[in-house]
C-alpha positions in Angstrom: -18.3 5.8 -12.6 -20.2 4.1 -10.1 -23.3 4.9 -11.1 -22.6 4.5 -14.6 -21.9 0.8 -13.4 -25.3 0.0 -11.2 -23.6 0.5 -8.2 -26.2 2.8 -6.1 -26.6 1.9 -2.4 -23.6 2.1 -0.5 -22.4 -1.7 0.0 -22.6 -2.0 -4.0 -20.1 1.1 -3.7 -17.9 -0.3 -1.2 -17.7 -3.5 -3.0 -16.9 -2.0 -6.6 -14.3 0.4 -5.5 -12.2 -2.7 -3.4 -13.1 -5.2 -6.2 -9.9 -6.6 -7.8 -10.1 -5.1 -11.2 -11.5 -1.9 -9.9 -10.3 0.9 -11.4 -9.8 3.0 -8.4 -7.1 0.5 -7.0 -5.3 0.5 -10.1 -5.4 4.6 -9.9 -4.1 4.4 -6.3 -1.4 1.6 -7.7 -0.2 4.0 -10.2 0.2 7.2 -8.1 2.2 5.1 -5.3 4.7 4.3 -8.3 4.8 7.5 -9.4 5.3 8.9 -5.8 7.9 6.2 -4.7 9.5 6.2 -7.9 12.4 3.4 -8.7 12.0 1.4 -5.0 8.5 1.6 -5.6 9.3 -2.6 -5.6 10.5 -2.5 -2.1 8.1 -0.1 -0.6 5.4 -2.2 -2.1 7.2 -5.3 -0.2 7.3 -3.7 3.0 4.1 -2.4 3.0 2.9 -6.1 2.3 4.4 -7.6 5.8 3.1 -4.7 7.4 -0.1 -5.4 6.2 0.5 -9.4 7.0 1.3 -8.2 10.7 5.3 -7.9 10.3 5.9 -4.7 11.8 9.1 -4.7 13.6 12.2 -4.2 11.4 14.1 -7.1 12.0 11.2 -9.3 11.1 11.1 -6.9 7.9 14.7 -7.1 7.2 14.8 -10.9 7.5 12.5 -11.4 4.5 13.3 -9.3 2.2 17.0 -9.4 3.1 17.9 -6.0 3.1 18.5 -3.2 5.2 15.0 -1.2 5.2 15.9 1.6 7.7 16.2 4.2 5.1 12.4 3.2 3.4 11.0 2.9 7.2 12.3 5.9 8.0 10.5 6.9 5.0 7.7 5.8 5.7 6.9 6.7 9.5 8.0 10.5 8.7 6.6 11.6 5.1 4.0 8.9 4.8 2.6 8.3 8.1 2.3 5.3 8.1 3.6 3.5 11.6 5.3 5.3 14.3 6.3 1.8 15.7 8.4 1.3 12.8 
């Protein structure tokens, strides 16, 4: 695919495959739905303010406006993703 689209040295790569309409985002979009399932929503949320540098859970909780200890939980043990959550 990325040769099929001119994309040869490594930068070009880089820059396809974290370009907005890339298709590899949208792959990795779908299989995070598919692995969340229903709350995909509000793991998707969370994982925003994490990203934006909200990381403790009452800084979580106040935004969204929900109790997230159940997805945290979630997400420290089976996903990895903090242990300071």
């Amino acid at each position: 695919m990325l040769i099929d689209n001119g994309r040869f040295s490594q930068a070009e790569m880089i820059d396809f495959v974290l370009s907005k309409n890339s298709p590899f985002l949208s792959e990795g979009r779908h299989l995070l739905i598919e692995e969340f399932g229903k709350d995909y929503g509000t793991y998707f949320s969370i994982l925003e303010l994490i990203a934006s540098g909200k990381t403790g859970r009452g800084e979580i909780e106040s935004v969204l406006g929900i109790n997230t200890g159940g997805y945290l939980q979630r997400l420290s043990e089976v996903y990895d993703v903090s242990d300071s959550l």
